[in-house]
N, C-alpha and C positions, 0 to 999 in steps of 0.2 A: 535121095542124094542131091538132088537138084535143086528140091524145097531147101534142102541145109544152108545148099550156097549162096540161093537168092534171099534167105532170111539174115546170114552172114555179111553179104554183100550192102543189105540194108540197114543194119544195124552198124557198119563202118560208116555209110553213109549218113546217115543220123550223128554220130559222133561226131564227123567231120564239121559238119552241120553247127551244130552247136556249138564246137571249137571257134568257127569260126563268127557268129554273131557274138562269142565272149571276147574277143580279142578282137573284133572290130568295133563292139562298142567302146571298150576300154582306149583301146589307139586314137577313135572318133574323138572321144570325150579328151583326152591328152593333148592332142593336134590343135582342139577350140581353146583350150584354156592356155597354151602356147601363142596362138596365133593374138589371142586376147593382152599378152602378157608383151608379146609387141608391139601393139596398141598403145601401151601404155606409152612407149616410147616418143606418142606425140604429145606430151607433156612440154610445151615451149618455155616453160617457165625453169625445166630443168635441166632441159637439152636443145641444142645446138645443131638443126639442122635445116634442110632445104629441101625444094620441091624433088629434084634431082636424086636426094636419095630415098626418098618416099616412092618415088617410080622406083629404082631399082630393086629394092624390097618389096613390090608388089610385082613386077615383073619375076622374082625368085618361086613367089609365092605362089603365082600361076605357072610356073613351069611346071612346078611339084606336081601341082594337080591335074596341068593337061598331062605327067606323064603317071601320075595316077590311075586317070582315066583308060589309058593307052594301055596299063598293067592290067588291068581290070578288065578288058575287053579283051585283050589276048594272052600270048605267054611270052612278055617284054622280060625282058635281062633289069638287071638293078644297074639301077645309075651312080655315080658317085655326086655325094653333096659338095656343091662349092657355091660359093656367096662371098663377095667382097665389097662393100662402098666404095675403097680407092680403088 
């Protein structure tokens, strides 16, 4: 009975497992190619900006991931996204 539960117990673990390296590579791979896709935004030839909002889109950009981090090390609540240049 007890072999059932810990082979049971293993095999959710496993799943979980797996779930989760497919859906964190996927998210990973999404997150660079966005993050990249902002990037582009320093194209001065086509847009119109200043040091001032280059800090504040990197400022957004590190908050994400200290609170990232924060989620990832404990059991942090979801934040709401907000970002505005004005």
């Amino acid at each position: 009975m007890l072999d059932q539960a810990n082979k049971e117990a293993s095999t959710t673990k496993a799943a979980k497992r797996q779930k989760f390296v497919e859906l964190a590579e996927s998210r990973t791979v999404n997150a660079i190619k966005a993050i990249r896709i902002i990037g582009k935004l320093g194209n001065k030839n086509a847009y119109q900006f200043d040091d001032s909002d280059v800090q504040k889109i990197v400022r957004a950009l590190n908050r994400e991931v200290e609170a990232l981090k924060a989620r990832m090390s404990s059991t942090g609540a979801k934040e709401s996204v907000e970002f505005k240049l004005d």
